[in-house]
DRENDO-1510 file (C-alpha; in Angstrom, 1 decimal, always signed):
<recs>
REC; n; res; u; v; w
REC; 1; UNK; +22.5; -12.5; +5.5 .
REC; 2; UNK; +25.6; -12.8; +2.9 .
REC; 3; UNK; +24.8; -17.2; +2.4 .
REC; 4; UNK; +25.1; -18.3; -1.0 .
REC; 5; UNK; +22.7; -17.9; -3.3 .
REC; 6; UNK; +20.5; -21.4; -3.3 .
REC; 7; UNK; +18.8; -20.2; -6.9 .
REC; 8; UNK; +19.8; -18.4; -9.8 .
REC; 9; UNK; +17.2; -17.0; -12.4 .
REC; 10; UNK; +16.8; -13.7; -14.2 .
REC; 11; UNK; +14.9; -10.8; -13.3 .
REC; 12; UNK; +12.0; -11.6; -16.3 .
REC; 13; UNK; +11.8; -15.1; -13.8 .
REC; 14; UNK; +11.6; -13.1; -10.8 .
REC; 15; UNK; +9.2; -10.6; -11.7 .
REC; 16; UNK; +6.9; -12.8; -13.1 .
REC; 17; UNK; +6.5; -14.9; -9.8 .
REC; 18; UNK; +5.9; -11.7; -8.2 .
REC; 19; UNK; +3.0; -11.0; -10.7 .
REC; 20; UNK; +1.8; -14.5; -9.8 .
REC; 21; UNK; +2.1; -13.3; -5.9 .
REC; 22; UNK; +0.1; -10.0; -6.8 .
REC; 23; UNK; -2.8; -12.1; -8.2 .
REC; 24; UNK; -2.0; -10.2; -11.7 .
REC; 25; UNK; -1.2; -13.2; -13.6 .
REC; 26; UNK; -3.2; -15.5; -13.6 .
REC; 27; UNK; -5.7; -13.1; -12.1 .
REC; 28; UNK; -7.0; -13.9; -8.5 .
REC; 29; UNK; -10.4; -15.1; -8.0 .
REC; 30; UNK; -10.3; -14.0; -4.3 .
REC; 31; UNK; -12.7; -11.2; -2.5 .
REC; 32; UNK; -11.7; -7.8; -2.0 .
REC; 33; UNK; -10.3; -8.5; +1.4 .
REC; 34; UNK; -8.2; -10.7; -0.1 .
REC; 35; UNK; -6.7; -9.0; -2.6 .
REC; 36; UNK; -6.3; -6.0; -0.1 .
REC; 37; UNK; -4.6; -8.2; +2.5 .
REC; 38; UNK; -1.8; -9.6; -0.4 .
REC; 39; UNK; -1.1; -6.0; -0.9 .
REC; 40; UNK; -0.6; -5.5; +2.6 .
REC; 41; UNK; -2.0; -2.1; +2.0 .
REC; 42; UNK; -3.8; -0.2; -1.8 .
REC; 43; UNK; -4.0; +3.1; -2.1 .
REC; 44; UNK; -6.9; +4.7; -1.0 .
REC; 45; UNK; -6.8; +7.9; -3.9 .
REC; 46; UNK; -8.4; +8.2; -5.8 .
REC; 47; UNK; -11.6; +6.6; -5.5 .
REC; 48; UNK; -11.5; +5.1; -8.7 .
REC; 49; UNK; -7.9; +4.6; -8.9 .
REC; 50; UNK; -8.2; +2.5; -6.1 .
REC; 51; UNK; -11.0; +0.3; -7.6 .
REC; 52; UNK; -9.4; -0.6; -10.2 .
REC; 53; UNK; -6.2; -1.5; -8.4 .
REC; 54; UNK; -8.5; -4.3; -6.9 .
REC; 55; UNK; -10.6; -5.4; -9.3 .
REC; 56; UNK; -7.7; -5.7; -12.0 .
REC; 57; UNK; -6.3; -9.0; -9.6 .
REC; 58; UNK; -10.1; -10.5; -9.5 .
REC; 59; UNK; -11.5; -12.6; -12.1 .
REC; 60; UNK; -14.9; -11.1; -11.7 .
REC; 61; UNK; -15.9; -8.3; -9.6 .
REC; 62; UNK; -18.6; -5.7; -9.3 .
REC; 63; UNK; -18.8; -2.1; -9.4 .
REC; 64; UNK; -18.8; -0.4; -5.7 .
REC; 65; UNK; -17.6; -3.5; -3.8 .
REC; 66; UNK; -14.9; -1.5; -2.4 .
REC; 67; UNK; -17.2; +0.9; -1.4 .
REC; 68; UNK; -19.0; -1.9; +0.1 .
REC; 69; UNK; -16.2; -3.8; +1.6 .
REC; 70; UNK; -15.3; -0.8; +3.3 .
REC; 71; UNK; -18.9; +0.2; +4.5 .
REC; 72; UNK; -19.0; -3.4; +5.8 .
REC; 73; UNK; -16.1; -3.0; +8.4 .
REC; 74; UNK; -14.1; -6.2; +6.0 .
REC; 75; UNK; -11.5; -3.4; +5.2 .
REC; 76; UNK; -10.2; +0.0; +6.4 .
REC; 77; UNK; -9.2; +3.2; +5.4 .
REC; 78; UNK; -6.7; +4.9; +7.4 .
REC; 79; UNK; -3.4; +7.0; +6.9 .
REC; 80; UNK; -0.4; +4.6; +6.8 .
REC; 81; UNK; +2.3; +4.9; +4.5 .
REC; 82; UNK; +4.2; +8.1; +3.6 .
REC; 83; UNK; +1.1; +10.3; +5.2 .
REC; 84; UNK; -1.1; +8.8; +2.7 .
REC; 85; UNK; -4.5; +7.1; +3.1 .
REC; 86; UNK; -4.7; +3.4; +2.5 .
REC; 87; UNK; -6.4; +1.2; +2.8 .
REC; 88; UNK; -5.9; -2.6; +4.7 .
REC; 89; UNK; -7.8; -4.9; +6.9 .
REC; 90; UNK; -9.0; -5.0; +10.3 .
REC; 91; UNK; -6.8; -8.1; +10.8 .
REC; 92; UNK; -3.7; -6.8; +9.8 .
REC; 93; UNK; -3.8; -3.4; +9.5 .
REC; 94; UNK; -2.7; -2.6; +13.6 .
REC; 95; UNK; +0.6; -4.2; +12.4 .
REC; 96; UNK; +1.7; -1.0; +10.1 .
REC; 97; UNK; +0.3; +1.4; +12.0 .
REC; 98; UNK; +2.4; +0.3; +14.9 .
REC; 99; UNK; +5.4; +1.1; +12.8 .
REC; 100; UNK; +4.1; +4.2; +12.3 .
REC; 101; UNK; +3.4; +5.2; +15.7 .
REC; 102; UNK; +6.5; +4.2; +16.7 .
REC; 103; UNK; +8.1; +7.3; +15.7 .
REC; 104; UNK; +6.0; +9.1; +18.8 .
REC; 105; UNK; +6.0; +12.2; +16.6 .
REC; 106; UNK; +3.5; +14.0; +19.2 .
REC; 107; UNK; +6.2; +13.9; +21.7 .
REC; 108; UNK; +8.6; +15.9; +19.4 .
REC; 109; UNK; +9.4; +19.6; +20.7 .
REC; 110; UNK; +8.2; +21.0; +17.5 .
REC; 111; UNK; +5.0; +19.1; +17.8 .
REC; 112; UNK; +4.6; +20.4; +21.3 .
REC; 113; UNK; +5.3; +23.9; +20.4 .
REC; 114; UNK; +3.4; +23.8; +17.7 .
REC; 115; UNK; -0.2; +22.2; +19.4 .
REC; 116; UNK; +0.4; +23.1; +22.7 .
REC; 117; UNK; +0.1; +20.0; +24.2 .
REC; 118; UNK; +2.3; +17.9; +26.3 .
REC; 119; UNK; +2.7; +14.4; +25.9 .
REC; 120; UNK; +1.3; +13.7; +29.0 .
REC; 121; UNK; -1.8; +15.3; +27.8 .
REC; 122; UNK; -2.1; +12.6; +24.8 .
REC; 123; UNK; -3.5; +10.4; +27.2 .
REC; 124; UNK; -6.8; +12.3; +27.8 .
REC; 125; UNK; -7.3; +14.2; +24.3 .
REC; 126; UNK; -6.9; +10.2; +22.9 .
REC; 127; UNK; -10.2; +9.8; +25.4 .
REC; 128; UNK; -11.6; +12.8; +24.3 .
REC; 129; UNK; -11.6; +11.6; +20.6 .
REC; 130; UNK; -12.8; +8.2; +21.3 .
REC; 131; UNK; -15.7; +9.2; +23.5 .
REC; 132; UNK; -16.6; +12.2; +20.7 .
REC; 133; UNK; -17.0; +8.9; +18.2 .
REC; 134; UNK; -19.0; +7.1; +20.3 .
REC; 135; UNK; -22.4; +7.0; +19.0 .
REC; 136; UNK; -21.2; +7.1; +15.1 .
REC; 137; UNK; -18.8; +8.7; +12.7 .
REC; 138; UNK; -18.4; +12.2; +12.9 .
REC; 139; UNK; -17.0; +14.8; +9.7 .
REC; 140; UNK; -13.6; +17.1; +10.9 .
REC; 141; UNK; -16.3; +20.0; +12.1 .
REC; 142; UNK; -18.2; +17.5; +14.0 .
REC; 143; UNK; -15.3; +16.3; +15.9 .
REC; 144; UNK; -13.5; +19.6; +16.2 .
REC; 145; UNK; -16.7; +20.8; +18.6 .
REC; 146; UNK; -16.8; +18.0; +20.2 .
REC; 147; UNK; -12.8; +17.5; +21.7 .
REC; 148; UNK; -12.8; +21.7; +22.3 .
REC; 149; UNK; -16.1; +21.8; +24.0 .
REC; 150; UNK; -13.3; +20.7; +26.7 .
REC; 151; UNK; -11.7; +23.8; +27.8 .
REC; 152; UNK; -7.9; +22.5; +28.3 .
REC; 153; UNK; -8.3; +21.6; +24.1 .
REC; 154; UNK; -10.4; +24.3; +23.3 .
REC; 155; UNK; -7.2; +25.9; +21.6 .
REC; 156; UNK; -7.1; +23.0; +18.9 .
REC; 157; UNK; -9.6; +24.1; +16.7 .
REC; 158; UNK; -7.9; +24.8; +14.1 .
REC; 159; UNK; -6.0; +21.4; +14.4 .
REC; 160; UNK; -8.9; +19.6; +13.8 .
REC; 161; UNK; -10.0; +20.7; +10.6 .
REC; 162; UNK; -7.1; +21.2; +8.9 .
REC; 163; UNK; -6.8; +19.5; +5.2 .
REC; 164; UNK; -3.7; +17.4; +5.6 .
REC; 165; UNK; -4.5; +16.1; +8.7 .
REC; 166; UNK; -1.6; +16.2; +10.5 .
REC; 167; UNK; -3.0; +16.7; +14.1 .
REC; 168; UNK; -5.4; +13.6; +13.4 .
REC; 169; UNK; -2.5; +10.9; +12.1 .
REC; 170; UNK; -1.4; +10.2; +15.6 .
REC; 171; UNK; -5.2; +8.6; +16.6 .
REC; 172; UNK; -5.0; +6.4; +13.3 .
REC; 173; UNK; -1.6; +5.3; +14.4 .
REC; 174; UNK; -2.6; +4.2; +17.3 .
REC; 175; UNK; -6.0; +2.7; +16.5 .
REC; 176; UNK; -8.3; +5.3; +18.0 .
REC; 177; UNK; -10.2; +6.3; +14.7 .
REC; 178; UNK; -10.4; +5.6; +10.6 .
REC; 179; UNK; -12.0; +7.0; +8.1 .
REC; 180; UNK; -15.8; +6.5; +7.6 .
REC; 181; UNK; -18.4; +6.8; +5.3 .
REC; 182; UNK; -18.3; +9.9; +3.5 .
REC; 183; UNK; -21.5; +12.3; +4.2 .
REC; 184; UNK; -22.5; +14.3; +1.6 .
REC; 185; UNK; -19.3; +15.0; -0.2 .
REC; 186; UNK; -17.5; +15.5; +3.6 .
REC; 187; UNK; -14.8; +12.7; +5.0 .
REC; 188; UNK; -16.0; +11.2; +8.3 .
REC; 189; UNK; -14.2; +9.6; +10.9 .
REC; 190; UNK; -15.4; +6.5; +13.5 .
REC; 191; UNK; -14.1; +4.5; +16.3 .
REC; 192; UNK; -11.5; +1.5; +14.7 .
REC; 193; UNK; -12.4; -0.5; +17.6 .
REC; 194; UNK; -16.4; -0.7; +17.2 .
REC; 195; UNK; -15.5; -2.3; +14.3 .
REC; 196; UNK; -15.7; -6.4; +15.0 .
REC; 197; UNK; -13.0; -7.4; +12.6 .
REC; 198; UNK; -10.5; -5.1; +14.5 .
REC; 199; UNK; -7.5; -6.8; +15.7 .
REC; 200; UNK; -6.2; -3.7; +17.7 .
REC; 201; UNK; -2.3; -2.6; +17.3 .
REC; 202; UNK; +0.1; -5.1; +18.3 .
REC; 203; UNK; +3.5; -5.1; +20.3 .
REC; 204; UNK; +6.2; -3.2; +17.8 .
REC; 205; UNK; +8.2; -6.3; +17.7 .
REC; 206; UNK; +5.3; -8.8; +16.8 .
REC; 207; UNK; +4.2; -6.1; +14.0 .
REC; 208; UNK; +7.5; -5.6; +12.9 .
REC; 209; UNK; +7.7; -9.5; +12.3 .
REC; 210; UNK; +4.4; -9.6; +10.7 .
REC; 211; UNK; +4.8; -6.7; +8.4 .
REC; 212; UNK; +8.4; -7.7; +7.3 .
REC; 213; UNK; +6.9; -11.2; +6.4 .
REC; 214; UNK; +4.4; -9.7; +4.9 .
REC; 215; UNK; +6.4; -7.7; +2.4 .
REC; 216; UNK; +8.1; -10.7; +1.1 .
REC; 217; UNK; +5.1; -12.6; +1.0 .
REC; 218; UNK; +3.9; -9.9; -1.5 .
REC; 219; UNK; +6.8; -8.2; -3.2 .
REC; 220; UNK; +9.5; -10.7; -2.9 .
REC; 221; UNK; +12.5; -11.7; -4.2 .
REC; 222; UNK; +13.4; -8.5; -2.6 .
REC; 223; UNK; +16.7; -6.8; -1.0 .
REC; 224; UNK; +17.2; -5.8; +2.8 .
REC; 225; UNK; +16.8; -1.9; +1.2 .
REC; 226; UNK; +13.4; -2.7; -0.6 .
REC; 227; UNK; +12.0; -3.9; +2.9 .
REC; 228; UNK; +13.8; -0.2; +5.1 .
REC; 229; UNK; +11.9; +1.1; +1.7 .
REC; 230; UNK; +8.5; +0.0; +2.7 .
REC; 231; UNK; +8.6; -0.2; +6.3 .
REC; 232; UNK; +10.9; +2.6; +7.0 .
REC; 233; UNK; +10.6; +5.4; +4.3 .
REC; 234; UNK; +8.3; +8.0; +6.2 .
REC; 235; UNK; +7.6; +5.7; +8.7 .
REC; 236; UNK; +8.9; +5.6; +12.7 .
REC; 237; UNK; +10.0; +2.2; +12.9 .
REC; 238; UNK; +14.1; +3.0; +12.5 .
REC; 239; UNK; +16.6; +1.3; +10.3 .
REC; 240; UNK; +18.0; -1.3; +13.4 .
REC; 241; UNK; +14.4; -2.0; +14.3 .
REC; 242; UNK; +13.9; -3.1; +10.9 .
REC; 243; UNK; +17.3; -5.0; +10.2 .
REC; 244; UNK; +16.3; -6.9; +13.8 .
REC; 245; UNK; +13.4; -8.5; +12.2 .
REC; 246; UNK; +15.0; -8.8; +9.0 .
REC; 247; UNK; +17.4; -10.8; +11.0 .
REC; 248; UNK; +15.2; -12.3; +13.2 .
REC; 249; UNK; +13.3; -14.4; +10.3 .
REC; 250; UNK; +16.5; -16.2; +9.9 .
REC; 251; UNK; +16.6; -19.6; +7.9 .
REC; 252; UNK; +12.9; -18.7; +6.8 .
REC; 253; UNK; +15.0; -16.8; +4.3 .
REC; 254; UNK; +16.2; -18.1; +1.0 .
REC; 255; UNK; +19.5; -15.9; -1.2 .
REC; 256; UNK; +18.9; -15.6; -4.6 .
REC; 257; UNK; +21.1; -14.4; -7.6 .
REC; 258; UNK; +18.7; -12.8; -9.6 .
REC; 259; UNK; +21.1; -11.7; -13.0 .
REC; 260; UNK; +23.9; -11.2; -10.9 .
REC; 261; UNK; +21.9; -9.3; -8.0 .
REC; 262; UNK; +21.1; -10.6; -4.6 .
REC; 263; UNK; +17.6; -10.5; -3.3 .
REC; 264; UNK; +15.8; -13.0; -0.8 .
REC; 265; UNK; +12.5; -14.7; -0.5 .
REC; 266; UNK; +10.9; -16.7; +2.0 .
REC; 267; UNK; +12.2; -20.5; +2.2 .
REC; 268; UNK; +8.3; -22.0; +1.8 .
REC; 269; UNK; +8.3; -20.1; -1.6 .
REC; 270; UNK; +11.7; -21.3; -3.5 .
REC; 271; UNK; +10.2; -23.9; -5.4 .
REC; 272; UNK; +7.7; -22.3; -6.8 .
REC; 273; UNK; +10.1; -19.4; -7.8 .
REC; 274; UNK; +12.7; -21.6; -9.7 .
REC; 275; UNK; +9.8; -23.3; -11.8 .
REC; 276; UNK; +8.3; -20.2; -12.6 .
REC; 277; UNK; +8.9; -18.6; -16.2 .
REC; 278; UNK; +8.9; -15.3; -17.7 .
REC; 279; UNK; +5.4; -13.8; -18.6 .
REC; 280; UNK; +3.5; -13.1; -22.0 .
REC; 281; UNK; +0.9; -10.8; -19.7 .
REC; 282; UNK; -0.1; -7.6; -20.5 .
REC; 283; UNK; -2.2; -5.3; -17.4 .
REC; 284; UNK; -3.3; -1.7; -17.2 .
REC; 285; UNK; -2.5; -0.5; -13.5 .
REC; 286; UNK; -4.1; +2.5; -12.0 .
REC; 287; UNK; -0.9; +5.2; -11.4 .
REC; 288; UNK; +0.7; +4.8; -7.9 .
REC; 289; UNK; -0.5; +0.8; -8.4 .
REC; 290; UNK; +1.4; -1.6; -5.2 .
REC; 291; UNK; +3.2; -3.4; -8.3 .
REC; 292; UNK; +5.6; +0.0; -8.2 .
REC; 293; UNK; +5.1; +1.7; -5.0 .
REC; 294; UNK; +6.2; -1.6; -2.6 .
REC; 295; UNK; +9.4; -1.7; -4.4 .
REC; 296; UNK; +9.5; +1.7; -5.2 .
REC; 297; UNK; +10.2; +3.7; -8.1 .
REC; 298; UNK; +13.9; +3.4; -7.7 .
REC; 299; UNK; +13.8; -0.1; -8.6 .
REC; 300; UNK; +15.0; +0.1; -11.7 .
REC; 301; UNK; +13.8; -3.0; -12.6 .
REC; 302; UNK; +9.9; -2.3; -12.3 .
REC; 303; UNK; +10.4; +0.8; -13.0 .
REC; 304; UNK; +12.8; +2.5; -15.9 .
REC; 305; UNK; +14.7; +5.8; -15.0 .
REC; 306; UNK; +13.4; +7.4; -17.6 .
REC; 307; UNK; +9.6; +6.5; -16.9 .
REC; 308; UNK; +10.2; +7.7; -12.9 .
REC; 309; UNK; +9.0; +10.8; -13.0 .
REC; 310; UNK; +5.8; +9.7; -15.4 .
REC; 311; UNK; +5.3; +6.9; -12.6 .
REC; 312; UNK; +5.8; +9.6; -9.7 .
REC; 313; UNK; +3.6; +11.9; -10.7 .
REC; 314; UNK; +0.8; +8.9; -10.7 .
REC; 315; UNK; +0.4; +8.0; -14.4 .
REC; 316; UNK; -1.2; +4.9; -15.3 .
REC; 317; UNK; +0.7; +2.0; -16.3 .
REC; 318; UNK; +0.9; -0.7; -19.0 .
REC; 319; UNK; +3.3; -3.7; -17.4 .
REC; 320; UNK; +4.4; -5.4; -20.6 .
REC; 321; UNK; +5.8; -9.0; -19.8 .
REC; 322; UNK; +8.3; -10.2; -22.5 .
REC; 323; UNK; +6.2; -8.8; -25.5 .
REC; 324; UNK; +8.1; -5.8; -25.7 .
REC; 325; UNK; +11.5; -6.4; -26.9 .
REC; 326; UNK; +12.8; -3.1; -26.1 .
REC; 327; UNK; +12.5; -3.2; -22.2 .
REC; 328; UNK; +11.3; -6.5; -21.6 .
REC; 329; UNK; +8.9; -6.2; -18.5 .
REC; 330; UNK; +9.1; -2.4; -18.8 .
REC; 331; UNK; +5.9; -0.3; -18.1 .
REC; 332; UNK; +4.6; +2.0; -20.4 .
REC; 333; UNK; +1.6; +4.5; -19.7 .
REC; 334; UNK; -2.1; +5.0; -20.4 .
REC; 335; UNK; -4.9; +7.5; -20.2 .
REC; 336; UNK; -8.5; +7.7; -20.4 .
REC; 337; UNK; -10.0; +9.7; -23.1 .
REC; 338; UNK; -12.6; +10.2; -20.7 .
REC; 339; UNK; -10.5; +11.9; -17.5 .
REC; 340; UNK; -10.4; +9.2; -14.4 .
REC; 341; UNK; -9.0; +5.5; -14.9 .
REC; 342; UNK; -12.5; +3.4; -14.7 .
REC; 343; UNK; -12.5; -0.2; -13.5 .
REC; 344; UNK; -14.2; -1.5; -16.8 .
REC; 345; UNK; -12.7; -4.9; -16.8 .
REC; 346; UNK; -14.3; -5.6; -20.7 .
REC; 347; UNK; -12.7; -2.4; -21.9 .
REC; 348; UNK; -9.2; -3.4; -19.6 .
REC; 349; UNK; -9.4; -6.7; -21.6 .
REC; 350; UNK; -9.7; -5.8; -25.3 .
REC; 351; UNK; -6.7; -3.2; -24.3 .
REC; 352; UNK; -4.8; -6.6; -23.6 .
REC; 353; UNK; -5.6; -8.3; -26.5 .
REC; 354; UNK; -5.0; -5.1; -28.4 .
REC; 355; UNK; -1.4; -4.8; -27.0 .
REC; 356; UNK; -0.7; -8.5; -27.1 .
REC; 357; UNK; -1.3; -8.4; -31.0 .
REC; 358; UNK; +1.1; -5.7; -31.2 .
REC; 359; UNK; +4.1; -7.1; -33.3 .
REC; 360; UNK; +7.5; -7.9; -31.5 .
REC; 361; UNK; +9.4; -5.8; -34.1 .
REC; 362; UNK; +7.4; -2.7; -33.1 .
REC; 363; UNK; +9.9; -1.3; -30.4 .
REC; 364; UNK; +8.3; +2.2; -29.9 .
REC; 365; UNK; +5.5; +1.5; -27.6 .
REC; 366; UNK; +8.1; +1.3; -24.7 .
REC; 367; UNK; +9.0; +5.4; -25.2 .
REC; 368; UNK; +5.6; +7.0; -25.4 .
REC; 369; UNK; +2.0; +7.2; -23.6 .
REC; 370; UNK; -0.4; +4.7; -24.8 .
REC; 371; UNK; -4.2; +6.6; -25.4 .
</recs>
């Protein structure tokens, strides 16, 4: 991949076309699912958090159509990324968690030790689960009598209902359950595959493919190490795995010198990128918001080294386009007076006009938390 670079802009250029690709400016007037499946994957926690990293990208929305969405079967929620719950659609969603099952943790000796199971006996605990689901979602308890009524797994109890829920991973990976409606304050989980919309997991090559497009659709121009970032960082897929598909997308590829750096973007997409200019836009993001954590927080350039640790540690974010002359694009933060971020798009928009306002002399707003 070391071509010559076919475009040269700056990163102000560059990061605005990616707000365009995010559906944060100009804001999208698609569905949930379709803001959910430009993201590739949101977030799933908080509740509200997660709301309002939708409904920011839609030009009108409705309280609870997450909720909805996901109570409908047009989206999931499922542990992907870094161990966290996200959440993605049926179509798409088998592609990342093939890269996550790739990693076969359950076969690991410490795994085995640990659980007492073999890998051999995968096979038959997978059936277990699936036919325990069978007739409707089920909390952890629920499920936990259900396998051990079997006496070969009658020693995983404890397994079951632990709180990270590391024993149940593996059966998201591999598309044998996701989350379901919660029952009185309790998480559930159901069978992915009585859902219609479910694709199933595909081949590891075809979803490596799939996802790698996928993450320059989204979060391009981007570098070989944002995509290992995002499809390898916690995840089983491996580093060659990852450069193969990289690879394998060949002269779909476009270089780009982005103020002196090198990043790539998908061919279909160059023209649009070289017309685009920087943005005036102002948003409030809910902390842990895709616009930082598919590039990550070590991207300087979405995210300042000073403000990493804020941005870590979930805070919510102001992304200030080229009103702020102190760090251009830079992201401040925010708070609620009232605890939780809540997706009230009136009150989101008189913040914008608020900080738009602002004067270009006034320098500080860049260096402290916005209430």
């Amino acid at each position: 991949m070391g071509e010559p670079a076919i475009v040269s802009l700056g990163w102000s250029e560059a990061l605005a076309w990616r707000l365009q690709q995010q559906l944060l400016d100009p804001i999208g007037a698609e569905s949930v699912v379709a803001v959910v499946r430009r993201l590739a994957a949101v977030p799933a926690y908080p509740d509200a958090a997660a709301e309002l990293a939708i409904r920011v990208r839609q030009a009108q929305s409705r309280s609870g159509a997450v909720a909805r969405s996901l109570a409908e079967g047009q989206i999931i929620k499922t542990y992907a990324f870094r161990g966290a719950t996200h959440l993605m659609t049926p179509e798409e969603g088998g592609a990342y968690l093939a890269l996550r099952a790739a990693s076969r943790m359950w076969e690991l000796p410490s795994w085995q030790r640990y659980y007492g199971l073999a890998p051999s006996d995968w096979p038959l605990l997978r059936e277990a689960v699936r036919e325990a689901l069978v007739n409707g979602p089920m909390t952890r308890d629920e499920l936990r009598a259900a396998v051990t009524a079997r006496p070969q797994f009658r020693h995983l109890g404890p397994a079951f209902i632990s709180q990270s829920d590391t024993f149940l991973k593996p059966f998201a990976w591999q598309g044998d359950l996701s989350f379901g409606p919660p029952r009185e304050g309790h998480a559930t989980f159901q069978r992915l595959d009585h859902n219609p919309r479910w694709a199933g997991v595909p081949e590891l090559d075809e979803a490596g493919l799939r996802a790698v497009e996928a993450y320059f659709q989204a979060y391009g121009p981007a570098t070989p190490a944002h995509v290992q970032y995002w499809l390898g960082a916690s995840l089983g897929a491996g580093r060659k795995r990852i450069q193969s598909w990289i690879a394998t997308l060949g002269e779909r590829l476009a270089a780009v010198e982005i103020d002196g750096d090198s990043a790539y973007v998908l061919r279909e997409h160059l023209d649009d990128l070289a017309a685009t200019r920087a943005s005036t836009s102002v948003r409030l993001l809910p902390g842990h918001d895709q616009w930082v954590l598919g590039p990550g927080t070590v991207d300087a350039h979405v995210v300042p080294p000073a403000r990493r640790r804020l941005v870590s540690h979930q805070a919510n974010l102001v992304i200030l386009g080229e009103s702020c002359p102190a760090h251009g694009r830079s992201p401040t933060t925010w708070s609620s007076r009232h605890g939780s971020p809540k997706p009230d798009r009136p009150r989101v928009k008189r913040w914008q006009k608020r900080l738009r306002a602002l004067p270009r002399s006034l320098n500080g707003l860049c260096s402290c938390e916005s209430r």
